[in-house]
VOBA-1610 file (N, C-alpha, C; in pm, whole numbers, padded with zeros to 5 digits, always signed):
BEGIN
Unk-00816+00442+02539Unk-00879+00398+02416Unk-00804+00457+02296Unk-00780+00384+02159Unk-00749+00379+02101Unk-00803+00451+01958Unk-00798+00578+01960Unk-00840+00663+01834Unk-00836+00571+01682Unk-00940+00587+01663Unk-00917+00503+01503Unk-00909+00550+01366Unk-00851+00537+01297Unk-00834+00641+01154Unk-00912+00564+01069Unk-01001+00589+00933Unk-01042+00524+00856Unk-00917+00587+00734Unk-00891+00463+00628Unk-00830+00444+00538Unk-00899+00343+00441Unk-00842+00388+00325Unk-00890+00326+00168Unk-00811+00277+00107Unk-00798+00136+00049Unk-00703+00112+00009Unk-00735+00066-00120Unk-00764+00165-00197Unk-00776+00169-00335Unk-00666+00076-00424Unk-00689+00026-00519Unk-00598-00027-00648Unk-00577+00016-00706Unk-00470+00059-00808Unk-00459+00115-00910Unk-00394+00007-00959Unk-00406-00010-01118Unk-00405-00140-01208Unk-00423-00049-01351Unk-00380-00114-01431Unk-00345-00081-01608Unk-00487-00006-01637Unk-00567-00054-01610Unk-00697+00029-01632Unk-00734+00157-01549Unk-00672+00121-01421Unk-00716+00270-01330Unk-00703+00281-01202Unk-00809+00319-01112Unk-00811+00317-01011Unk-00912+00264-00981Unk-00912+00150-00885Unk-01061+00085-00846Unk-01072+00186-00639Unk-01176+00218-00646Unk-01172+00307-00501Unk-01249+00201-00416Unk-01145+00233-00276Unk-01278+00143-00186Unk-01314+00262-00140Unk-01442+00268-00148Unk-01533+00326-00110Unk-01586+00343+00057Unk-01569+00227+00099Unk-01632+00196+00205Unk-01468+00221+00327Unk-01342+00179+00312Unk-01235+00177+00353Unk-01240+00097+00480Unk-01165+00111+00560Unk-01156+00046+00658Unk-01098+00105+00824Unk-01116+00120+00923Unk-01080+00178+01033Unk-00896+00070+01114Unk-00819+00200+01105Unk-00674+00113+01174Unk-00633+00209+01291Unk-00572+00145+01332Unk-00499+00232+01460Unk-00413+00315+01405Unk-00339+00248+01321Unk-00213+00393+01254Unk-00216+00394+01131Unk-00161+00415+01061Unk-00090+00432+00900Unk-00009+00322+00899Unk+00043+00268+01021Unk+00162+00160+00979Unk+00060-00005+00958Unk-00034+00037+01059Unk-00111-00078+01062Unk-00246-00095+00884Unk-00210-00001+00872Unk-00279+00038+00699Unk-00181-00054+00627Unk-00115+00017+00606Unk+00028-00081+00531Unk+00043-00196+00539Unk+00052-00259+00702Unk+00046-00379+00634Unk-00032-00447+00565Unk-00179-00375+00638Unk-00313-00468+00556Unk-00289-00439+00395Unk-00236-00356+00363Unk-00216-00341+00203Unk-00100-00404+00142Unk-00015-00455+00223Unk+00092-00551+00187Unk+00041-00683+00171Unk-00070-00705+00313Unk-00135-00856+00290Unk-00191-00845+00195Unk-00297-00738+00161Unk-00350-00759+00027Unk-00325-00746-00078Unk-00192-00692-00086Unk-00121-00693-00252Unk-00059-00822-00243Unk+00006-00907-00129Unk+00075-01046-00198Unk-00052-01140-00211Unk-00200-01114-00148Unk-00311-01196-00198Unk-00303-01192-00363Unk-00298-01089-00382Unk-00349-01036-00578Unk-00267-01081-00598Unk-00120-01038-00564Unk+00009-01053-00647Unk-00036-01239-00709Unk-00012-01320-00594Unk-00027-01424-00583Unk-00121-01504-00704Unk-00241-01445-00701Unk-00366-01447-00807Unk-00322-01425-00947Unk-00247-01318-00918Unk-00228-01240-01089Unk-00102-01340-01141Unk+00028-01379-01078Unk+00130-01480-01124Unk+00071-01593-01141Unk-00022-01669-01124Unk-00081-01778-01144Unk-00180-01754-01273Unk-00237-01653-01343Unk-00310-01638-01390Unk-00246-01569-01539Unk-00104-01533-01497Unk-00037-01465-01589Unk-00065-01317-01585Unk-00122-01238-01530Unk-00145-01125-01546Unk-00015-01018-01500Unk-00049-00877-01556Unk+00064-00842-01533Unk+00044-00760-01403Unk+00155-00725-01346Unk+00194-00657-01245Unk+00261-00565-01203Unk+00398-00546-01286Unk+00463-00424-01247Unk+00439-00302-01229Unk+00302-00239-01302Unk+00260-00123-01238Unk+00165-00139-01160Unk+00091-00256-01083Unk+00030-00241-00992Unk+00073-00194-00806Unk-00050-00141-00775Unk-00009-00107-00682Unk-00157-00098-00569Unk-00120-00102-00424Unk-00241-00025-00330Unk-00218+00141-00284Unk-00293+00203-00330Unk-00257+00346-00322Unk-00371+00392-00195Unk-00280+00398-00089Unk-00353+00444+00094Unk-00438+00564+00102Unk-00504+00607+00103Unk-00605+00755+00095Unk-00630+00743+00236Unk-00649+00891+00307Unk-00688+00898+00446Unk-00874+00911+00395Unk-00954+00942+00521Unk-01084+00978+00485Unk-01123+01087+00408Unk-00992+01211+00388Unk-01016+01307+00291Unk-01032+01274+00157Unk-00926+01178+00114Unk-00945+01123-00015Unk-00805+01166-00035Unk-00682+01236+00045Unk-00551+01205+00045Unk-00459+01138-00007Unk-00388+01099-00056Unk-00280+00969-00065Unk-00225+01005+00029Unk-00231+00924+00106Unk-00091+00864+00230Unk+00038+00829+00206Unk+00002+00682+00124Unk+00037+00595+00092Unk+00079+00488+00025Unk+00160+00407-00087Unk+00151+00343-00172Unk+00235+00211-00153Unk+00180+00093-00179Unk+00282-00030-00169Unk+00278-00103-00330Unk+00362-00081-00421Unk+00408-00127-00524Unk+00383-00313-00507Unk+00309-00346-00588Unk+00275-00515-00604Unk+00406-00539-00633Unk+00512-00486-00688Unk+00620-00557-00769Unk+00756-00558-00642Unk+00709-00459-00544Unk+00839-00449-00425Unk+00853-00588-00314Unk+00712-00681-00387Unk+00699-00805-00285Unk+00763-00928-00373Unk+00780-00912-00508Unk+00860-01025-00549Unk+01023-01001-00479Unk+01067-00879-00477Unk+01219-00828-00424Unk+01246-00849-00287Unk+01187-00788-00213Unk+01171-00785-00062Unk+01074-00832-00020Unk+01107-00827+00146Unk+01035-00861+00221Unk+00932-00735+00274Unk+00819-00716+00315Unk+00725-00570+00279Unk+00703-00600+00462Unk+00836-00577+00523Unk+00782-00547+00654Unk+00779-00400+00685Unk+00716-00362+00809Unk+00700-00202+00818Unk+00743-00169+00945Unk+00854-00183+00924Unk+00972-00140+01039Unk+01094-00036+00992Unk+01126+00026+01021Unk+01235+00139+01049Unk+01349+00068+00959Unk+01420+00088+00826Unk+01514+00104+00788Unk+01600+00108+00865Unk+01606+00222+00881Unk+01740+00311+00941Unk+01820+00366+00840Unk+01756+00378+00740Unk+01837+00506+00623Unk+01731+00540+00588Unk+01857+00642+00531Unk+01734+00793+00488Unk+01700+00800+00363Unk+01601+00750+00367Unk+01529+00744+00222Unk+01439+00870+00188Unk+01404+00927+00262Unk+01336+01050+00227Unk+01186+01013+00247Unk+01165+00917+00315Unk+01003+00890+00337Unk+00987+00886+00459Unk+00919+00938+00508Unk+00856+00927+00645Unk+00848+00790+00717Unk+00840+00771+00825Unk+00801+00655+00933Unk+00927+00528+00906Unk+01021+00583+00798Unk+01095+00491+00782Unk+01058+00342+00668Unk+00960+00389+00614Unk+00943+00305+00516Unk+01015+00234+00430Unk+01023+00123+00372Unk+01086+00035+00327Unk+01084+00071+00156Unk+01189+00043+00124Unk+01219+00069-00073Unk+01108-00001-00110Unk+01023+00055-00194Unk+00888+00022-00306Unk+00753+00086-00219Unk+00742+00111-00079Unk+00643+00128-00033Unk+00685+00332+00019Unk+00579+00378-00056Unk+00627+00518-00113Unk+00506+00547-00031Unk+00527+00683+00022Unk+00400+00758+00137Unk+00441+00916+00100Unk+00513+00942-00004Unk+00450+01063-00080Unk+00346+01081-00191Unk+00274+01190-00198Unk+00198+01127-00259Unk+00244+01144-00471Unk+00152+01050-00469Unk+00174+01007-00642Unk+00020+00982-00743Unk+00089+01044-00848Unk-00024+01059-00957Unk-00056+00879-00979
//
């Protein structure tokens, strides 16, 4: 059986931080990510149609402590592709994370 982590995948947006409160249970951190990749190209998607802005948006990952994990930049999905697989350079982030999706933590 499969240990489950709960994670939050809060917004941060020009106004602030919106918290989920409630978060959600994943098998890993990698499987967090993506759900926060799906749900930043949902918004992204919303907000270019609507005109809104984006470049400092972001999903910022919290473990159940209230941690940052995690962060996937809304703006790293117009550039790349936001898969969560191994580089293979050394970027200085853990698990091999991909350029824009940052897992140190940030103000």
């Amino acid at each position: 059986m499969v240990d489950l982590m709960r994670y939050h995948l809060n917004i941060r947006n020009a106004t602030g931080l919106i918290i989920d409160e409630e978060g959600a249970e994943f098998s890993n951190l990698k499987a967090a990510r993506k759900e926060a990749c799906a749900s930043a190209a949902d918004m992204l998607t919303d907000d270019l149609r609507g005109g809104g802005p984006i470049s400092k948006q972001r999903i910022e990952i919290s473990d159940d402590t209230g941690a940052l994990v995690a962060s996937v930049g809304f703006s790293v999905l117009l550039h790349e592709d936001c898969e969560l697989k191994s580089s293979g350079a050394n970027t200085g982030l853990r698990d091999g994370a991909p350029k824009g999706v940052d897992l140190a933590t940030q103000s």
